[in-house]
N, C-alpha and C positions, 0 to 999 in steps of 0.2 A: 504494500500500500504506500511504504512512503516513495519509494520509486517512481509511483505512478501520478503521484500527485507532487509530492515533498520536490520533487525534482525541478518542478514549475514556481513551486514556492521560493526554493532558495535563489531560480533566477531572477521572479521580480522583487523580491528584497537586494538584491545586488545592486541590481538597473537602479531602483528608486532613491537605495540611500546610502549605497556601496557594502565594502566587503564589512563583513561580520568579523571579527579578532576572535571569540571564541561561543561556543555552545554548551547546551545541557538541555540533552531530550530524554527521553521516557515515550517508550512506545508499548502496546498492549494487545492482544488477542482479546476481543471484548465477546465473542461470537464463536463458542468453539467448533459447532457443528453446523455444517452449511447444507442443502439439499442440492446434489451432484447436477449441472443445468442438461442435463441429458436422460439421466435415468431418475430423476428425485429423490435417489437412495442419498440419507443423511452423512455425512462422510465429517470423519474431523480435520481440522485444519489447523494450522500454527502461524499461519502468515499474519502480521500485523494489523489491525484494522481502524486502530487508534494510536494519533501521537501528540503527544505534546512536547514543542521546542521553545526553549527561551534562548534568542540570540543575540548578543552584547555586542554592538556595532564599534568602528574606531572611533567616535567619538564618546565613547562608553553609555551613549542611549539602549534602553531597551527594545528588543523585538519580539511577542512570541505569536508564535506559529502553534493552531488546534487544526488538525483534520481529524475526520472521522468516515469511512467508507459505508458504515454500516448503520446510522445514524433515523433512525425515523422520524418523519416531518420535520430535520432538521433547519435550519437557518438559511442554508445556500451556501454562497460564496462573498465572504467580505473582507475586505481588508477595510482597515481606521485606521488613522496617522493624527497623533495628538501632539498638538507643539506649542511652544508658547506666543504665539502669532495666531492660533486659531485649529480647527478639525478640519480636517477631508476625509470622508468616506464614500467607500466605492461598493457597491453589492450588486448581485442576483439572487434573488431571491429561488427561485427555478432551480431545482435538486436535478434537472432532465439536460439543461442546456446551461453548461457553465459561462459560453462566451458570449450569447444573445442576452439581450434583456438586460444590461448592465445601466446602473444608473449614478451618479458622481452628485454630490451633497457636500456644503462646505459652509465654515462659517468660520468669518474672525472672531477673536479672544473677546469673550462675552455675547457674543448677536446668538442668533438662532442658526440653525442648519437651514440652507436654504437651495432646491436643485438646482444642479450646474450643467449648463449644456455640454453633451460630449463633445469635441470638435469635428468636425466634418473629415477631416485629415485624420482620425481616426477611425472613424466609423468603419465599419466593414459594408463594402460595396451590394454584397449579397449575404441571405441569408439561406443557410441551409439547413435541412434537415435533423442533419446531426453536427452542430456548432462550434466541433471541434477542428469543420473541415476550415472555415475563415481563416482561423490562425497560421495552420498549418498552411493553407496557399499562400499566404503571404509573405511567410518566411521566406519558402521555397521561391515566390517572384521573386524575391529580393537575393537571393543567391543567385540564380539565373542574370539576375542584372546585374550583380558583384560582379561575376565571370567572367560575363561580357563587357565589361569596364576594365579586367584585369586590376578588380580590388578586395579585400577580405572584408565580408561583413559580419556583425554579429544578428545573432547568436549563431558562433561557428565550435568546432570539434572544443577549443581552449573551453567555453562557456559551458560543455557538455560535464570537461573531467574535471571542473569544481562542482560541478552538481553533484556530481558522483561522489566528488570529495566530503560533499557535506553530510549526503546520505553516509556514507562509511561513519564518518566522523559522530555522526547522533547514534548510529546502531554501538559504536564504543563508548561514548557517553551512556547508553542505557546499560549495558555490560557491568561499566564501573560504576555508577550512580554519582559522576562527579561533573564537574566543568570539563570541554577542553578545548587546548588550544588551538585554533587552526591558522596553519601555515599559511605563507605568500603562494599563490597560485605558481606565481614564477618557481617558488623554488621546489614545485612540486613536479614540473613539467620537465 
């Protein structure tokens, strides 16, 4: 589970507010037996399906990170950014389509929350079906046109193996039940 989500997490925490200096997750099997998607036979399972990450940015702000895969009628999908200038928050409410339907909410130090328009420049051109396909074509144009330019864009292979790094990193944090530290990407690569 956090592979599948955790992995998206730790990239837009990078993007938004840079790297993290260190961690401490706890992750949990909350659901031990699932019904097989083929035959219904109840079958037990071990893969993770809840985490909790608290991550300490370099300017020693706090970050944490809740997923939960198996969750009913949960929340959606939101991130909140609390600073002494004011809130942004960003959600989906939609358990079905994580990337449609997003709506952005903001408010300086004291007003109220009030919605923000997305920008045009962000919007996704189309919507499909299954709402993960927006992201993912967009990426992929935009490699296509790196190529064709002869230039590196992100999110490229580098932005992959600190995902990866972070994932490792929380599964040794739950291991040990302690903080730890993470390296410079550079001196990992």
């Amino acid at each position: 589970m956090l592979g599948a989500l955790g992995s998206h997490v730790f990239d837009y925490i990078h993007w938004l507010f840079g790297a993290p200096q260190r961690l401490c997750g706890s992750l949990s099997t909350t659901i031990l037996n699932r019904p097989d998607p083929i035959s219904g036979e109840l079958k037990s399972v071990d893969a993770d399906d809840t985490c909790s990450i608290t991550l300490e940015l370099a300017n020693n702000s706090l970050c944490q990170v809740l997923i939960s895969s198996v969750t009913h009628q949960g929340r959606g999908h939101w991130v909140e950014v609390y600073g002494d200038r004011g809130t942004l928050v960003l959600g989906n409410p939609n358990l079905k389509d994580y990337v449609h339907g997003f709506q952005l909410w903001g408010a300086a130090a004291g007003e109220p929350l009030v919605e923000v328009a997305i920008p045009e420049r962000l919007a996704f051109p189309k919507t499909y079906e299954d709402g993960r396909l927006a992201p993912f074509i967009r990426v992929v144009d935009g490699w296509v046109q790196g190529i064709g330019q002869g230039r590196s864009l992100a999110p490229s292979l580098k932005e992959g193996v600190y995902s990866q790094l972070l994932m490792e990193l929380t599964e040794r944090s739950h291991q040990t039940r302690q903080w730890v530290e993470i390296p410079p990407l550079e001196t990992v690569l």
